[in-house]
Steps between C-alpha positions, in 0.01 A plus 500: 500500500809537247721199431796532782862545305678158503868506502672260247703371786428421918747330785440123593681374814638189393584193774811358269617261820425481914565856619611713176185725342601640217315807360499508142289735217393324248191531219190525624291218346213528261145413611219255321141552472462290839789649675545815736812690579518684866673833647655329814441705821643252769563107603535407857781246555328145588677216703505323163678748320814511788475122471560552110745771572697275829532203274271447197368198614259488231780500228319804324814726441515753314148620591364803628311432783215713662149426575384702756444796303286775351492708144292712264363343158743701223366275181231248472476259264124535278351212663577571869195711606437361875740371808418143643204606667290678220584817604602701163877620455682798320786665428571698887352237669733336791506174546601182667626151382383183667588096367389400182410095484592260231153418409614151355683307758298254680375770846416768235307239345336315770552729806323873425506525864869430518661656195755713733625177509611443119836354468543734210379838600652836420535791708718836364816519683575090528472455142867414343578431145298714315688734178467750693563655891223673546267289675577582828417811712843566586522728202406863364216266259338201516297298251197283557501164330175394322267370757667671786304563818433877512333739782374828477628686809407884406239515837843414697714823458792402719761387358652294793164403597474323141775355538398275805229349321687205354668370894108636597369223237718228663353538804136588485561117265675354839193575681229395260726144514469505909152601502469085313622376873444774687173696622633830609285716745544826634622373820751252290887487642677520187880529462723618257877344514750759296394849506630629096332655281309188446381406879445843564230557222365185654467682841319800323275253298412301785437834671272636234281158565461571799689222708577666865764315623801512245880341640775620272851297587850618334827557636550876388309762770447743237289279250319383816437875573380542148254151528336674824413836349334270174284311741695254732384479808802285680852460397748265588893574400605128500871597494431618903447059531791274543267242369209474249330274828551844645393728266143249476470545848472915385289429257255275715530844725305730303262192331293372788782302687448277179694623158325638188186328313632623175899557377648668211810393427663816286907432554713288228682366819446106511586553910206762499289271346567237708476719795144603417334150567565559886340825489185351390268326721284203494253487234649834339601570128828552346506708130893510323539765287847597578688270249502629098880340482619198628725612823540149685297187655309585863484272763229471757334173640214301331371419872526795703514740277202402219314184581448580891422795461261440217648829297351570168749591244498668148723680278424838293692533155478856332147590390210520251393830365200514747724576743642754349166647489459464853836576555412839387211560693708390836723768396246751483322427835831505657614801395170653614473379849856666582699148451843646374540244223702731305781554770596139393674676220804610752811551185454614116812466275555609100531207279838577460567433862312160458818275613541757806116421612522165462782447726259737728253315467670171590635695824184467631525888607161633357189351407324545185809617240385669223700522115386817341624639132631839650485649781 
């Protein structure tokens, strides 16, 4: 395969302060021997990235953000030969990104099983104050770092599909952190609180394992719509409840009279999250994994709510690369049993249009939105 004509120059969109993008051209950097430089082909737009966008919490401006995203190797440095996983990597391969660990803080060193965890990790696309802009996929390129966390995506042709595998990473990790307190069966009653992009891959996963009796709650009839034709088998609209006592009382409904054994909480609402504990009944499990910014203290209570009730809680923070792997393969099988995982992908904008599908995607009017070079 011939060498792919690199232009001297390529867009970044650049976060300079809470809701002003600015596109800019600039030089395209040069690449080291350990370094690879990427075609991008699209980035989805995460809840972390309107977060950044809304307010810049983080205090990362300028940045470009972007990290749900896909591209095709254009230059690799000498001593890149494989992705992550062993698989080998070329020129014209696409790819994916995942979070690169430290390897020297103290959970990198003592933790191998916890090293999503590092205090210190990197992931393209939340990575400020670098020489250069383009590190994140909201861009024409985008270059790997030394070290960086590659995939090899060519057996996944779809573009949009590829880009769901980073939110399909986040929660094929919730689950392997619920399956520490919880013993799902086939026959489990599972529910999902907040049906995005993120709770509604968790329908489709927890579909693909097999569970039969899936409970999607939201407040928007279309994205309950979209949970039942991924897998849910009951859905409860909680804005139709004058009360979250009364909305439980739904939920108990269509759970044996008694409230699900096993809750995902996928919202960044504090209320929502305190709202889930009544949904859950006696002896059941509760998995957060809706909270990747800091939105707010919840309140429920330590009697009724967690000690009486004897609820197991954990929490689920980004992923490893195995479940990106897995992520992949969930992808896969859903997209072969007829699960329309790529319908998530409801808007596509240019990258010039980048402040326009932000505020889009803040409207809460589609689901997945999707930043694309050109259209």
């Amino acid at each position: 395969m011939s060498e792919p004509t690199i232009p001297a120059e390529g867009r970044v969109a650049v976060l300079t302060e809470p809701k002003h993008i600015d596109v800019r051209t600039l030089p395209l950097p040069q690449i080291n021997d350990d370094e690879v430089l990427v075609r991008v082909e699209g980035c989805g737009i995460c809840g972390t990235d309107q977060s950044e966008y809304r307010a810049d919490p983080f205090g990362y401006a300028p940045i470009v953000l972007g990290h749900e995203a896909t591209g095709e190797v254009v230059k690799l440095g000498k001593n890149v030969t494989t992705d992550y996983s062993g698989k080998p990597l070329k020129v014209g391969d696409k790819i994916v990104t995942g979070l690169r660990p430290c390897g020297h803080c103290a959970i990198c060193k003592r933790r191998a099983d916890m090293i999503h965890l590092c205090e210190n990790g990197e992931i393209h696309g939340l990575m400020p104050g670098e020489d250069h802009f383009f590190n994140g996929w909201y861009s024409d390129y985008m270059k790997c770092n030394p070290g960086a966390v590659i995939f090899n995506v060519n057996d996944m042709p779809d573009r949009d599909l590829r880009i769901l595998i980073e939110p399909a990473a986040v929660i094929v990790h919730a689950v392997e952190e619920a399956k520490k307190i919880y013993d799902f069966k086939h026959g489990s009653h599972v529910l999902v609180q907040g049906c995005g992009p993120i709770g509604l891959l968790l329908v489709a996963l927890l579909k693909t394992y097999g569970i039969r009796n899936i409970v999607a709650v939201d407040a928007k009839e279309a994205r309950l719509e979209m949970a039942e034709k991924l897998g849910a088998t009951a859905t409860v609209n909680f804005s139709d409840y004058d009360s979250v006592d009364a909305a439980a009382d739904a939920v108990r409904a269509v759970t044996e009279g008694l409230g699900a054994e096993m809750g995902f909480q996928c919202t960044g609402s504090p209320a929502a999250a305190a709202a889930l504990f009544k949904y859950i009944r006696r002896g059941g499990s509760y998995c957060e994994v809706g909270f990747f910014t800091n939105t707010g203290d919840a309140t429920y209570n330590p009697h009724l709510d967690v000690c009486q009730k004897e609820i197991k809680l954990t929490g689920s923070w980004t992923y490893q690369a195995g479940d990106w792997l897995e992520a992949q393969e969930f992808l896969k099988e859903a997209k072969d049993r007829g699960l329309p995982v790529m319908d998530l992908v409801t808007n596509v904008f240019p990258l010039d249009q980048i402040n326009e599908a932000m505020e889009y995607a803040l409207s809460m009017q589609g689901l997945k939105i999707e930043v694309v070079p050109e259209l």
